[in-house]
C-alpha positions as CSV (number, residue, x, y, z in Angstrom):
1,X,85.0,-24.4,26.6
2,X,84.4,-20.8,27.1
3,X,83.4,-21.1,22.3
4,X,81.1,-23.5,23.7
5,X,79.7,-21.9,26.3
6,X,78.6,-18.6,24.0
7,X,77.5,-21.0,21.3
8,X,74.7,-22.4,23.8
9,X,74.0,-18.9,25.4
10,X,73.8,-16.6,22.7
11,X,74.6,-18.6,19.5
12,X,78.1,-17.7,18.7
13,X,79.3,-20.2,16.1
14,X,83.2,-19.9,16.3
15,X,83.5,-21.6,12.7
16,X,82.1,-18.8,11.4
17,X,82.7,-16.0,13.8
18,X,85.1,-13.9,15.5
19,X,84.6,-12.5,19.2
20,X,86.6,-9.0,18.3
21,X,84.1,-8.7,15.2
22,X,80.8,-9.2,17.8
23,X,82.5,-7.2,20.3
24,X,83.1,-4.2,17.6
25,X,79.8,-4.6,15.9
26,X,78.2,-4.6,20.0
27,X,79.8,-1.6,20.5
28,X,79.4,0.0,16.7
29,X,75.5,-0.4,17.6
30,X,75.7,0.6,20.8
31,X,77.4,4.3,19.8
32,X,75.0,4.4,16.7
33,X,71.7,4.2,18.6
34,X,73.2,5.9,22.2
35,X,71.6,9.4,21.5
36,X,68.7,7.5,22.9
37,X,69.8,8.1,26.0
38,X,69.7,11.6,26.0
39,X,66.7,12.1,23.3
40,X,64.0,10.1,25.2
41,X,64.6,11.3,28.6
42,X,64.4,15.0,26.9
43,X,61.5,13.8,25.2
44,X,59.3,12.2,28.2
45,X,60.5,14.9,30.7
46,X,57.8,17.4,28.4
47,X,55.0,15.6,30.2
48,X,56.8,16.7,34.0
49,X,58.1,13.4,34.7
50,X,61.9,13.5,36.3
51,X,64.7,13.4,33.9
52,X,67.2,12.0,36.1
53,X,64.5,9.2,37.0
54,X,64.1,9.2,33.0
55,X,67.8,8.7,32.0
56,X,67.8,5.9,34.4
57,X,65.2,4.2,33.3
58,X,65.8,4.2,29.6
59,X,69.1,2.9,29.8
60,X,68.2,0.4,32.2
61,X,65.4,-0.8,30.4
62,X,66.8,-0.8,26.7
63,X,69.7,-2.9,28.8
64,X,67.3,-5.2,30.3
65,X,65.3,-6.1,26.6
66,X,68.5,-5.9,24.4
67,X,69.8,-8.4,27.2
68,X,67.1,-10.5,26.6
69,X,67.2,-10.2,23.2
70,X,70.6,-11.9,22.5
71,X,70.1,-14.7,25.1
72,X,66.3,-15.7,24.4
73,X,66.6,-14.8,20.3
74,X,70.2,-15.3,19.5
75,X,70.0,-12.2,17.2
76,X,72.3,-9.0,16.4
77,X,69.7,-6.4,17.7
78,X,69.4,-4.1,19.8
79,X,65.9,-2.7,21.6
80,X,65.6,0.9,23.3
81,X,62.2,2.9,23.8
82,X,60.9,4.0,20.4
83,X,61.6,7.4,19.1
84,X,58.1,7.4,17.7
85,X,56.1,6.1,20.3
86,X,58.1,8.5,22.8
87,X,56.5,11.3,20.7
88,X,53.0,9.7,20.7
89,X,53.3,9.3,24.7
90,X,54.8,13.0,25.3
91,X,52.8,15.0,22.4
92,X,49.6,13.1,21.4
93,X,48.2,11.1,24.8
94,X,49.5,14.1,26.9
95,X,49.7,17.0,25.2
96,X,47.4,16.6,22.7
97,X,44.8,14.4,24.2
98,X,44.8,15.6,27.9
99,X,45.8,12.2,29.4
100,X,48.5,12.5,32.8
101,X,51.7,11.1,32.1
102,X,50.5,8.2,34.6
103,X,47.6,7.6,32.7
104,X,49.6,7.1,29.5
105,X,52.0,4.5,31.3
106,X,49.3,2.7,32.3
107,X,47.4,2.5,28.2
108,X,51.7,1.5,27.4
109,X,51.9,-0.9,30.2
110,X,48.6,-2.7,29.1
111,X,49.7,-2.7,25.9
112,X,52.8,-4.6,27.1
113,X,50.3,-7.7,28.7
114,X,48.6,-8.0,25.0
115,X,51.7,-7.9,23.6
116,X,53.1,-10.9,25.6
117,X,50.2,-12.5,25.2
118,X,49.5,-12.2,21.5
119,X,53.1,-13.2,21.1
120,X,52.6,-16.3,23.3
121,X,50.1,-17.5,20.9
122,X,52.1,-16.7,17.9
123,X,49.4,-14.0,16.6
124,X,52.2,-11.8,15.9
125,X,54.3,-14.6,13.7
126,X,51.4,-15.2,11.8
127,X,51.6,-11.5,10.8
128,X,55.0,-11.6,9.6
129,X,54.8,-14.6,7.6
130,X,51.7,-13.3,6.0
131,X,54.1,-10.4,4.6
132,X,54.6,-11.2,0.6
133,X,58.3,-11.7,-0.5
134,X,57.9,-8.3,-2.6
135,X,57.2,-6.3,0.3
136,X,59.4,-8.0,2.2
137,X,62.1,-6.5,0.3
138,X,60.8,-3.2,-0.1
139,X,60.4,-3.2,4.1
140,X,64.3,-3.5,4.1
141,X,65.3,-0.8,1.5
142,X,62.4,1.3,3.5
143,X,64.0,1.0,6.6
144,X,67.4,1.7,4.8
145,X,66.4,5.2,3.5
146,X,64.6,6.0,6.8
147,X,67.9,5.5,8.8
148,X,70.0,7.5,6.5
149,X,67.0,10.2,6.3
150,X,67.3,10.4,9.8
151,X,71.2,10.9,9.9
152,X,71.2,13.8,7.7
153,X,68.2,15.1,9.8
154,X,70.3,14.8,13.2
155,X,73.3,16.8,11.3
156,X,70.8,20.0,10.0
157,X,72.4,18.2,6.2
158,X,68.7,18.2,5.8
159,X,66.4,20.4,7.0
160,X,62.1,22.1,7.0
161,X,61.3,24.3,4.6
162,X,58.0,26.1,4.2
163,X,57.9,26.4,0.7
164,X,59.2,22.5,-0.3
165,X,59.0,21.2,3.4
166,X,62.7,19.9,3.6
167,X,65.9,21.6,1.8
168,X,69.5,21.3,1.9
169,X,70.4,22.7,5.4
170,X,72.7,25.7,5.8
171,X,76.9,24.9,6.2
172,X,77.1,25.1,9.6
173,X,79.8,23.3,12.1
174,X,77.2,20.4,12.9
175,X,76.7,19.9,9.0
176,X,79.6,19.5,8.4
177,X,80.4,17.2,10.7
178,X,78.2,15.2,9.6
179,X,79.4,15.6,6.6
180,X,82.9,14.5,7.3
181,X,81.4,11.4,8.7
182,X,79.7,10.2,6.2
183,X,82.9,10.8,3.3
184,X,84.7,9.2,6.9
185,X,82.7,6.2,7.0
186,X,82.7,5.7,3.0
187,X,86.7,5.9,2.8
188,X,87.5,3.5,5.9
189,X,84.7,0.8,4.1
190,X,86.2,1.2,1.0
191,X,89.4,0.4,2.7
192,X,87.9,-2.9,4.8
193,X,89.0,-1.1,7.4
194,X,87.2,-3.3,10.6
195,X,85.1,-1.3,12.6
196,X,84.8,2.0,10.2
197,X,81.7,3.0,11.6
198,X,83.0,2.7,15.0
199,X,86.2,4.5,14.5
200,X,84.1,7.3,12.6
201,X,81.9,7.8,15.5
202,X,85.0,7.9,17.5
203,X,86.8,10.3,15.8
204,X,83.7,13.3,14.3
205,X,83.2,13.1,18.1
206,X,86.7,14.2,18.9
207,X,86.5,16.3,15.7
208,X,83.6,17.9,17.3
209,X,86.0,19.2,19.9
210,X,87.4,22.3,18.9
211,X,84.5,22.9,16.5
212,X,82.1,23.4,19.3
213,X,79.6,20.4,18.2
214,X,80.7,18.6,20.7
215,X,79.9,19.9,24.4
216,X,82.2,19.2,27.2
217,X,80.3,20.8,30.2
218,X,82.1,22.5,33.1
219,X,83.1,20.6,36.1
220,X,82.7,17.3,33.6
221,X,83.6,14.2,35.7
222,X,83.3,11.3,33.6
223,X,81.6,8.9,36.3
224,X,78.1,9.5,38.1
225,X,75.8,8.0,40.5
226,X,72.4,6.5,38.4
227,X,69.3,8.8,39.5
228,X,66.6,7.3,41.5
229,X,63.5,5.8,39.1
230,X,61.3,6.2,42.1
231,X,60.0,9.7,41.2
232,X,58.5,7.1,37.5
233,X,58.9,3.7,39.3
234,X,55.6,1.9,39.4
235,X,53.1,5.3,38.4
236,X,49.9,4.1,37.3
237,X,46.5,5.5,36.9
238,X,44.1,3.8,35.9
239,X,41.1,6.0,37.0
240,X,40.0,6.6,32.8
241,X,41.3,3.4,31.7
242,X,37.5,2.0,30.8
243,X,37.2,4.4,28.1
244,X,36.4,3.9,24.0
245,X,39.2,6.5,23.4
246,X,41.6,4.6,26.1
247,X,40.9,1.1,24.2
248,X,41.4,3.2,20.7
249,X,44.8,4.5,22.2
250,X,45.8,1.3,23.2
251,X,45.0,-0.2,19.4
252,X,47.0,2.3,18.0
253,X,49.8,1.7,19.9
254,X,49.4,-1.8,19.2
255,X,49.3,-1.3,16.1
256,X,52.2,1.1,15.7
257,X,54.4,-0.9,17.8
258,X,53.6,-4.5,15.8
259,X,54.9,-2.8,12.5
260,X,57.9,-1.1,13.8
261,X,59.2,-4.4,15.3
262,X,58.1,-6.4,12.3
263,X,59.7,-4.2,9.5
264,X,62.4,-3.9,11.4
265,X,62.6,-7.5,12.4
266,X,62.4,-8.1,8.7
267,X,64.6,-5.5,7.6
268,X,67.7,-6.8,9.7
269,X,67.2,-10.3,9.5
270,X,67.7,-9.7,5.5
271,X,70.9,-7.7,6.2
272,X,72.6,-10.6,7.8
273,X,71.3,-13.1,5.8
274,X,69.3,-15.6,8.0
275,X,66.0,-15.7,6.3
276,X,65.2,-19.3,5.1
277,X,64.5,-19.8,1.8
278,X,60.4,-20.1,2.6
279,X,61.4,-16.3,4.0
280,X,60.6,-17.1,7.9
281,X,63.0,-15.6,10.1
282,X,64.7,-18.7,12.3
283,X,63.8,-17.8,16.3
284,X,61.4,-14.5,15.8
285,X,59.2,-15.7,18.2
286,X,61.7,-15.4,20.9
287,X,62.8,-11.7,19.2
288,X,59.2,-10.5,19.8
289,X,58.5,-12.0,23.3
290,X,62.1,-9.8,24.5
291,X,60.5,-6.6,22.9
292,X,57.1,-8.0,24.7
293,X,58.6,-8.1,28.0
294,X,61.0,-5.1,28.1
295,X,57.7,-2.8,26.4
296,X,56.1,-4.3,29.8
297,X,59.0,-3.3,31.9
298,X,59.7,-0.2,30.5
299,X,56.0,1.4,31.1
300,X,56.8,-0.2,35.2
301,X,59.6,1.6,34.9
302,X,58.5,4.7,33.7
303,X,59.2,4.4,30.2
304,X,57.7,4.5,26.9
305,X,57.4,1.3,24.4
306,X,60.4,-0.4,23.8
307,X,61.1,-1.7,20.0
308,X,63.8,-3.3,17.9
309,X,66.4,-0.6,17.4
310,X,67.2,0.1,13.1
311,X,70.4,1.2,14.2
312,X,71.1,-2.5,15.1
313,X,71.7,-2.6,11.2
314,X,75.0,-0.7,12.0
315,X,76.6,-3.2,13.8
316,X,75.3,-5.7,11.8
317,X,77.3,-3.5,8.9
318,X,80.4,-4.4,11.0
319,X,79.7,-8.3,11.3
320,X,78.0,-8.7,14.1
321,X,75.8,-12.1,13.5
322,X,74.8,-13.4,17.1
323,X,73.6,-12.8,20.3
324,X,76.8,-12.0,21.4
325,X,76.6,-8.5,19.5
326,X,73.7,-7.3,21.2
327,X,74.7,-9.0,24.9
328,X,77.6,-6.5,24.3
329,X,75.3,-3.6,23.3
330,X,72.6,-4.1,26.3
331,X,75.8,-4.5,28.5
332,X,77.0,-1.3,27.4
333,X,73.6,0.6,28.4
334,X,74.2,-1.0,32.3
335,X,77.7,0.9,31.9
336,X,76.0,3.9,30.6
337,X,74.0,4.5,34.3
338,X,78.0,5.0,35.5
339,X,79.4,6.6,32.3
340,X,76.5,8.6,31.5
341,X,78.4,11.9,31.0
342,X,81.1,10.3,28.2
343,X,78.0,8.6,26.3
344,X,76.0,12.2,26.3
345,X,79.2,13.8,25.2
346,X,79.2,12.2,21.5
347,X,76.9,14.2,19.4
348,X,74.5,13.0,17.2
349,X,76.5,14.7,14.2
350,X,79.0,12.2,14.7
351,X,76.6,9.3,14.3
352,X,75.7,10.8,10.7
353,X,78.3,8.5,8.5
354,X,77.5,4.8,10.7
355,X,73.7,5.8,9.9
356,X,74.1,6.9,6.2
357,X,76.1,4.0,5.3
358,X,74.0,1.4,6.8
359,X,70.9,3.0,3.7
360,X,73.8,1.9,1.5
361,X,74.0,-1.3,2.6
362,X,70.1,-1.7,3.1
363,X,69.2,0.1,-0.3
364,X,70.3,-3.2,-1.9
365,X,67.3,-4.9,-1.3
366,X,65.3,-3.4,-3.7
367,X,67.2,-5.0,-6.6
368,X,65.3,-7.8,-5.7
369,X,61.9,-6.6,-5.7
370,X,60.3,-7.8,-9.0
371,X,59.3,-4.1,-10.7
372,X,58.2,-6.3,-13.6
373,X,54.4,-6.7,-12.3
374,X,52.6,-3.3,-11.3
375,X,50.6,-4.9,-8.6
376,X,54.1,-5.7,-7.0
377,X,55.9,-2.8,-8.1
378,X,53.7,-0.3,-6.6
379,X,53.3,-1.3,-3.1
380,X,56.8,-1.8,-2.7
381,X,57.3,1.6,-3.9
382,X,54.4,3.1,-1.5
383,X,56.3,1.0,1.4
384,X,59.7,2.8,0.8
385,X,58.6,6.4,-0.2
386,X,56.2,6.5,2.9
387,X,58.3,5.2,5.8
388,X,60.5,8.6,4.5
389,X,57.8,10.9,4.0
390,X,55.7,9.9,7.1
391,X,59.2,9.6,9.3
392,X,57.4,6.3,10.2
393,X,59.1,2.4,9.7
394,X,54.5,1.8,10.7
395,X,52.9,3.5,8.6
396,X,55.2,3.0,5.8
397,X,54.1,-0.3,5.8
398,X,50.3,-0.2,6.8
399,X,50.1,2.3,3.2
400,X,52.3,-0.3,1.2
401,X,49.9,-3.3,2.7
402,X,47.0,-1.8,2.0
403,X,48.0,-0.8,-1.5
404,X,48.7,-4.3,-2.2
405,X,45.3,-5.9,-1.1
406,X,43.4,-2.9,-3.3
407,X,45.6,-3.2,-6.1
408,X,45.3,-7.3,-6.0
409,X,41.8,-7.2,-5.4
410,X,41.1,-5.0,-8.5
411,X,43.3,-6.7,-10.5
412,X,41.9,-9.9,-9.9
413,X,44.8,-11.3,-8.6
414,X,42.4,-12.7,-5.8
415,X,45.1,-16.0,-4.7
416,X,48.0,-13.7,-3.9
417,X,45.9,-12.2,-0.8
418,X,45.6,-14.3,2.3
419,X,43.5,-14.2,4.4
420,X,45.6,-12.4,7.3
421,X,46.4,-9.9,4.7
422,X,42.6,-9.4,4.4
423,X,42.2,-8.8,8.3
424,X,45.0,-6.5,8.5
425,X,44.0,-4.7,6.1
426,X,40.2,-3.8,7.8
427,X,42.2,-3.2,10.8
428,X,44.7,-0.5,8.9
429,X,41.7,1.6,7.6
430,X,40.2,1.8,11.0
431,X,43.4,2.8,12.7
432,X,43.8,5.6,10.5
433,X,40.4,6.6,10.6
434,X,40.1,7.5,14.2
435,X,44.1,8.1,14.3
């Protein structure tokens, strides 16, 4: 009864799954991507918006879409506001370009509407099945490099350097952490150990301890009262909203946003091996109406652009195959508004190993990319190197597009370009002309 039940909410098939593996892979996400909790609330509170208002809000919201997510797509995912488009909002549209922090909500919040309602009308499928096979692939090993990139990032492993702009960091108690980790994670996956990642997370954070990483403040009580969102709640202005930078903010958040979901959409959905064979991804429709709606809520709420977490892929990693894994995952962010001083104890050293090994898992993907033919080859390549280099999943793939429509076209390999390829393509050069 109760098999049954979760088969028709969030399409748990007990033939070929286990509750304990979906609950550990819910919560193996869940630890993997909680630094979001205290990042975006650090990030957004730049701009003068309340940070107790902010915690709220992001954990409620990146509740509200991840549930809606697993009971609407069915899918192992997880959605939070983007680290990305958190910096856009708090360092370009504010900081940068002048706008209030109520101003910005509102551009987010419109782009929210057109996202529902390009999604309605399937505009946004039609993009990802114009994506060729090649690329496909490349998106995946991409996105696989990215998260590990950003692991060793988050443990100083790898860090700026003026001369070569990144070096090996400096050995300090946070690298090697991190460090531990990721040999942690390798061993206990080497060993089938279910839930490695978890139990590595688990125990660099404890690790952490008497190292100093991780902080245990004074007076620490482990339950709190949620903040207030009013201070955010419902803060538009419109006032410069009928603007041609306004409209050219809005299309590069559009634009942003529509490539982060779909490579990551595309990304995950190879990990756990759902794609058809024509390579359409069963119930992505439903996927990108949840990040619709909770981008929508979010900017009510006070928060910036929600989008399909990478960090899903860890849990995914761990089994995690339905809607059931990320109905535990947005569950956890409602306990987090009560827990929210355990969850901001775990460092994000400690997350290092899960994120690491989840690029070794993803890297596989570029086995199948055929390096045979140079007008494949390269784009695939330009997808990959730039989602690392440009710390963007987006523009990774806008460069990688557009390389394959002017490589194709001067080949004279006209029939392998359709026409949406054609369109986005016009579209790519403009945003990063007046980006």
């Amino acid at each position: 009864m109760v098999n049954t039940m979760l088969q028709k909410l969030v399409g748990f098939d007990p033939k070929t799954m286990k509750v304990r593996t979906e609950i550990t892979a819910g919560l193996t996400t869940f630890l993997t991507m909680s630094y979001i909790l205290a990042v975006n609330p650090a990030v957004l509170s730049l701009t003068g918006m309340d940070k107790g208002a902010l915690f709220t809000s992001t954990a409620l919201v990146s509740a509200i879409a991840t549930l809606l997510l697993a009971f609407m797509a069915k899918l192992p995912f997880a959605q939070a506001p983007s680290m990305g488009l958190n910096a856009f909002f708090a360092f370009t549209l504010v900081q940068a370009m002048g706008y209030s922090w109520q101003e910005s909500l509102a551009a987010m919040f419109v782009e929210g509407i057109i996202f529902i309602i390009i999604t309605f009308f399937n505009i946004r499928e039609m993009i990802l099945d114009s994506i060729p096979v090649n690329l496909r692939h490349a998106i995946s090993a991409g996105i696989g490099m990215f998260i590990a990139f950003i692991g060793l990032k988050n443990a100083g492993i790898i860090t700026a350097s003026s001369g070569t702009f990144v070096t090996l960091g400096q050995f300090t108690s946070t690298s090697i952490l991190g460090m531990v980790g990721i040999l942690l994670s390798g061993i206990l996956l080497a060993k089938n150990v279910k839930g490695a990642l978890f139990y590595s997370i688990i125990i660099c954070t404890l690790i952490g301890i008497p190292i100093g990483v991780t902080k245990i403040p004074d007076g620490f009580l482990p339950i709190s009262l949620p903040h207030s969102m009013e201070p955010i709640l419902w803060k538009f202005d419109f006032s410069h909203f009928f603007s041609i930078n306004m409209i050219i903010v809005i299309f590069s958040l559009l634009i942003i946003n529509i490539f982060d979901t779909i490579g990551t959409l595309v990304g995950l959905a190879t990990k756990t091996g759902i794609i058809k064979e024509d390579g359409s991804i069963p119930r992505v429709k439903e996927a990108m109406m949840s990040d619709a709606i909770g981008t929508t809520i979010g900017a009510a709420c006070g928060c910036s652009t929600i989008t399909t977490y990478v960090e899903s892929a860890s849990g995914i990693t761990e089994g995690g195959r339905s809607g059931l894994t990320s109905a535990v995952t947005g569950g956890l962010f409602l306990l987090a508004l009560l827990f929210s001083p355990i969850f901001l104890l775990i460092p994000s050293a400690a997350t290092t190993g899960a994120l690491v090994l989840v690029g070794v898992f993803m890297i596989d993907s570029i086995t199948k990319i055929d390096m045979q033919d140079m007008t494949e080859a390269l784009p695939a390549f330009i997808t990959i190197i730039m989602m690392v280099l440009t710390y963007s999943i987006a523009d990774g793939i806008c460069l990688g597009m557009l390389c394959y429509v002017i490589i194709k076209l001067f080949s004279g390999k006209f029939k392998d370009i359709n026409l949406t390829m054609y369109i986005l393509a016009v579209l790519f050069i403009i945003k990063f002309i007046f980006s």
